[in-house]
Structures are given as structure tokens and as C-alpha cells.
N, C-alpha and C positions, 0 to 999 in steps of 0.2 A: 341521801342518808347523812345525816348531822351528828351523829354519832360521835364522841371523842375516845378515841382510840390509843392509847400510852403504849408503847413496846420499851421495854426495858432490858438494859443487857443489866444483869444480877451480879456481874462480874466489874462492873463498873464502878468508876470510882473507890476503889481499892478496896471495891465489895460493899459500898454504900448505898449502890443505889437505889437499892428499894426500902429502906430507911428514907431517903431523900425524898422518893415520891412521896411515903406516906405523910410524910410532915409538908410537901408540897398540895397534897389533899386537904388534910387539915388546914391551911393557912387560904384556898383557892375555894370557893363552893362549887362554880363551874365544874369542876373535879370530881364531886361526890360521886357520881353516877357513870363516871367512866370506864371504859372496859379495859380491863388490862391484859395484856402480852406478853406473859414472862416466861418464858422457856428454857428449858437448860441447854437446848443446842440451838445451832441455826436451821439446823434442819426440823428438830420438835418447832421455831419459832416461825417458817416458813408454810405448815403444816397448817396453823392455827391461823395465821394470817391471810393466806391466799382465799380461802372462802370469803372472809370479810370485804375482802378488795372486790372480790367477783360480787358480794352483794351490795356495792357502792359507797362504801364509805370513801368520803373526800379530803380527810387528814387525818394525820397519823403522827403524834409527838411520839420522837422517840427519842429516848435520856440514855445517853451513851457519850463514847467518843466519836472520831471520825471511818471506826470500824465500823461500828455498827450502824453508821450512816451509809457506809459504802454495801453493806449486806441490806439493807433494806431499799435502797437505789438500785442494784441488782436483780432484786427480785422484784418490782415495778416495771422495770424495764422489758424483763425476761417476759414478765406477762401482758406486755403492752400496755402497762396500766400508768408509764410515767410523766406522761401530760396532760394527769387528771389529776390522778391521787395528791395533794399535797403535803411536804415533808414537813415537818416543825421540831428542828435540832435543838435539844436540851442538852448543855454541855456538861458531861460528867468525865469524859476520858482523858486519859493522861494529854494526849495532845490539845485536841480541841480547836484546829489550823482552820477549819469548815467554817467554824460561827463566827471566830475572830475573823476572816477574809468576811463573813458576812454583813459584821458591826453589830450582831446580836450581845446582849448583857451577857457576862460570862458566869452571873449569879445565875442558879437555877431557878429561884422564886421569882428572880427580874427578867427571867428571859419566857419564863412562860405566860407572865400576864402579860408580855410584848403580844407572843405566839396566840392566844387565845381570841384575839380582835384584827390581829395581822392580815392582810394581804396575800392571795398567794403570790409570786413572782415566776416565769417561767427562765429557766437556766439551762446551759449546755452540759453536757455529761462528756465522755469518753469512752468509745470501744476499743479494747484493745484487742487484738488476733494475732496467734501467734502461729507458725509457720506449720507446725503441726497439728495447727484445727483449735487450738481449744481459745475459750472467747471468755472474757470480763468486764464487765464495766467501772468507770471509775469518775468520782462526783468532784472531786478535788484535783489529786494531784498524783501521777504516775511517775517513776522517776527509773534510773537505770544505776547499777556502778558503784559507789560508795555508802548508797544508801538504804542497800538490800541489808547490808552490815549492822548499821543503824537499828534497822527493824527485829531484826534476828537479837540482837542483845537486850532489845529492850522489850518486846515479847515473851522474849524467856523471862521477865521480871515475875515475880507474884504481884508486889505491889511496889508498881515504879512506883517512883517520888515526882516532887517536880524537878530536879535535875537530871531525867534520868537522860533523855537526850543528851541533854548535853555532853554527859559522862559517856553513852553508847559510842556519841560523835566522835571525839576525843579518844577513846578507844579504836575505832574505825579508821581511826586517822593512821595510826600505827602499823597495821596491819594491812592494809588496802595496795592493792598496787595495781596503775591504772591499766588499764584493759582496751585493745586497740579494737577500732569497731569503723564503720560505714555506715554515716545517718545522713537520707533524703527527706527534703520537706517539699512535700506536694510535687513527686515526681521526680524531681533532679537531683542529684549529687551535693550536698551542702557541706560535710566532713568526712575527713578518713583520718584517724590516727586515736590516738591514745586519748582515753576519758576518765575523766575523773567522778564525774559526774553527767546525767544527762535527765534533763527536766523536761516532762511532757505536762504544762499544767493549763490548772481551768482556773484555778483557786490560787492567793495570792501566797499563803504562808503552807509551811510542810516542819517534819520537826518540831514541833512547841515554839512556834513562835518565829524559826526563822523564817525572814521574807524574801523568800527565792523567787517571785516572779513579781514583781511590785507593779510593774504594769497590764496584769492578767486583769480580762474584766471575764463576768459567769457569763454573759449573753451576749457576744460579740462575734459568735461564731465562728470565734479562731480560735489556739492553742497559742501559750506563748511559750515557745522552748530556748530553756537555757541549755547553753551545754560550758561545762569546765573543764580544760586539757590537762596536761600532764602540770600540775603544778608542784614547783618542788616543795619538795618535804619539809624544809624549814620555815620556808613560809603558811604552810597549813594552818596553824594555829594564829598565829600573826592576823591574818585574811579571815579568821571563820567569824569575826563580828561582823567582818561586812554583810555576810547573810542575814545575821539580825535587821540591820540597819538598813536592807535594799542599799548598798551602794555599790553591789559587785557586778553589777551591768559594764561597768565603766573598766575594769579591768583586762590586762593583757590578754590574759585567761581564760575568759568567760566571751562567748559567741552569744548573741540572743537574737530570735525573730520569733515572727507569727507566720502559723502555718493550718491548713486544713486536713493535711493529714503526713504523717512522720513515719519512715521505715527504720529500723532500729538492724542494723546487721553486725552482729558480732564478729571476731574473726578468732575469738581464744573465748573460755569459759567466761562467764558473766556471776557474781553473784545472784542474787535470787532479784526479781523487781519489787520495786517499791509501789502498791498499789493503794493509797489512800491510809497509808500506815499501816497496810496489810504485806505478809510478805507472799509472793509467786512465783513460780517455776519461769528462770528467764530463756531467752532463747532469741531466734531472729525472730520480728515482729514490728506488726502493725496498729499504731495510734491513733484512732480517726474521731475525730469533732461530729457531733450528735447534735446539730442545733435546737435551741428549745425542747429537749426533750425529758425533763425531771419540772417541776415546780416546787419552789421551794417560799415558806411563810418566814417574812422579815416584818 
């Protein structure tokens, strides 16, 4: 089934983004005749979509941020349909960390006549489990600790801007105080004490733009996990370019490897997690590598 399939989050783009399609229609002919997916929730959106998938369609752009990439990887996955269906990311949301790690145009008219003749690609995903049963997936980038903070302030926005990270971060900085924990990678004991941060990623950037894992590849079926210890407070701000700039590998602070699957144990309350710029109920839990399981059009 050849069908071209748009899902659009309505809320996107600071509520532009179905203005943005239409004038993406207009400007594409390929377009004319496409079905569209617009919904008011994820559930009205998951309703409409899953017959579709069940009757074979094989791509599915969808013009959003890196949420609505992670609700629609979700629901592929959930229905076994993630290494088939292919994704085609049109970047409209505040972050956009997915298609930047990807090297997609970050114009939407430029990144869809990419998408339109693209390739699929097969990429690794993330399961995450948490100790009380409940289960997630995640296409990008899962994180723990300062960065639940991050998402909570900037979720609450109507209409972030483009600084609004930066301003959540900065905010978060003040407020945060790191949180002692127990994290194994693939079985063994790798840290116990205080975290500032702790990065389970697939994808290179998180935040708008910071490059927190600059050595993440999508299909190498590993995870590259950062983690950041107790760093003192004066230096917070001093240090938060280097996450722009990928150079915080190299720091006193910052632990990093590759791993096939990460146990997260908290030993005092956790913020919420950071799941693909979504935020989640944290807890002890389980991060494990999904080889080749999403395909994605670059």
C-alpha cells in the first residue's frame, strides 16, 4: 500500500502546524491526494491510525516534534509493525533533537521532498521497564535527574520559543539537587553515588540542540550512556556549553560507555524521566537496546 499518510500533531509548532501542511500541499503535488491524521488526542490519533497500519501502509510522515515521533514509534512497536512501517520526521517541534541527530533539512518544505524519494533506514529504539510493570519506548533519547525538570517547565509552556530550553535548563540548574542512585550496564555494577544527570541514548542530541551523546550511532546496537556526578553548583553554568559543543565526554564529571542494556536504581526520589522530551513516572528501571527495530526515511 503506497499510500502517503501525514499525521500531524495540531499543537505543533506553536499551533502552526496545519497551516504549515497546507501550504506544504500546495507547494508538493505528490501531496494532493494524501490522507491526513489529525487528531485531538493521542488516543483519537492512535484510533484512526492502527486500522491503517493493519491495512499496510508503509510510511507515514509525520510533522511534529520529537513527541510526537516518540507516540507514533510507540504505537508501531506496541503493534509489531516497527520494521516495516517507515517513519518520515517533518520537523515542527520546539526541540527537533531526532532529525538534527538525523542530518534531515530542518525546513519543512526541504525535509519533505528529501522524505518523499528517501530511503528507508532501519534504526534501534529503546524499551524501557520499569520495576512496577509499566513499559515505554523511546526513539531517541531517555534520560534520568535533571532533566525531568527541564521537560516539566518546558511542557508547561503554551508556546515555548526557541530558548525555552535553555531558560527551563538554567532554571533547573537552581533548583535540582543531585539524587544518589545505583546504575549497571549489562549486568555489573558500573556507579553508585550522587547524579546529576544520567543519559540512556540512541540519538545524538536532547534539549534543542544540546549534544549529549556525540558518539551515539541509531544502528549499532548499543546505547551510549552518559552519566554526570555531583557537579558543583558554580560550575553548572560555566560547563552547560560544553553540552552544546559535545565536549563534556572529557570531563572529571561525566562517565560514558556503551552498553546493551542499563539498570537505573534509585535510592531517594527521582524527578520524573525524560523520555524523548516526554516527561514519566520515574522509578527503578530497566533500559534495553531493540536492535533494528523502527525504520526511519533519511
Amino acid at each position: 500500500m503506497t499510500e502517503i499518510v501525514a499525521v500531524i500533531n495540531p499543537a505543533a509548532g506553536g499551533g502552526t502546524a496545519c497551516a504549515v501542511w497546507e501550504e506544504l500541499r500546495r507547494a508538493e503535488p505528490r501531496l494532493a491526494q494524501a490522507r491526513v491524521v489529525q487528531a485531538p488526542s493521542r488516543e483519537a490519533q492512535r484510533a484512526e491510525l492502527a486500522p491503517l497500519i493493519e491495512a499496510g501502509i508503509e510510511r507515514l510522515l509525520v510533522l511534529g516534534g520529537d513527541g510526537s515521533l516518540h507516540a507514533i514509534a510507540n504505537l508501531l512497536l506496541e503493534m509489531g509493525q516497527g520494521a516495516r512501517v517507515a517513519i518520515g520526521p517533518v520537523p515542527l517541534g520546539t526541540g527537533a533533537d531526532f532529525v538534527r541527530g538525523l542530518g534531515l533539512p530542518r525546513d519543512p518544505r526541504a525535509c519533505v521532498a528529501r522524505l518523499l524519494t528517501a530511503r528507508a533506514r532501519p534504526i534501534d529504539a529503546l524499551a524501557v521497564v520499569t520495576d512496577d510493570g509499566r513499559r515505554v519506548f523511546v526513539i531517541n533519547v531517555a534520560s534520568a535527574g535533571i532533566s525531568g525538570l527541564v521537560d516539566e517547565a518546558v511542557n508547561a509552556l503554551v508556546r515555548p520559543g526557541q530558548a525555552a530550553y535553555l531558560r527551563a535548563t538554567l532554571g533547573a540548574v537552581r533548583r535540582y539537587r543531585p539524587v544518589a542512585c545505583r546504575v549497571s550496564v549489562d549486568g555489573a555494577l558500573w556507579y553508585q553515588g550522587d547524579i546529576l544527570l544520567l543519559v540512556v541514548a540512541n540519538g545524538r542530541y536532547f534539549g534543542r540542540g544540546m549534544h549529549i551523546s556525540p558518539r551515539a550511532e541509531l544502528d549499532d546496537g548499543l546505547a551510549d550512556v552518559v552519566l554526570v556526578g555531583a557537579v558543583p553548583r558554580w560550575q553548572l553554568a560555566v560547563r552547560l556549553p560544553q553540552l552544546y559543543f559535545g565536549t563534556h565526554l572529557e570531563s572529571r564529571y561525566v562517565q560514558w560507555r556503551r552498553g546493551r542494556e542499563v539498570r537505573l536504581e534509585p535510592l531517594a526520589p527521582l524527578p520524573s524521566f525524560d523520555l524523548d522530551g516526554e516527561n514519566w513516572p520515574s522509578g527503578a528501571a530497566r533500559f534495553a537496546v531493540l536492535p533494528a527495530a523502527l525504520r526511519v526515511l533519511v
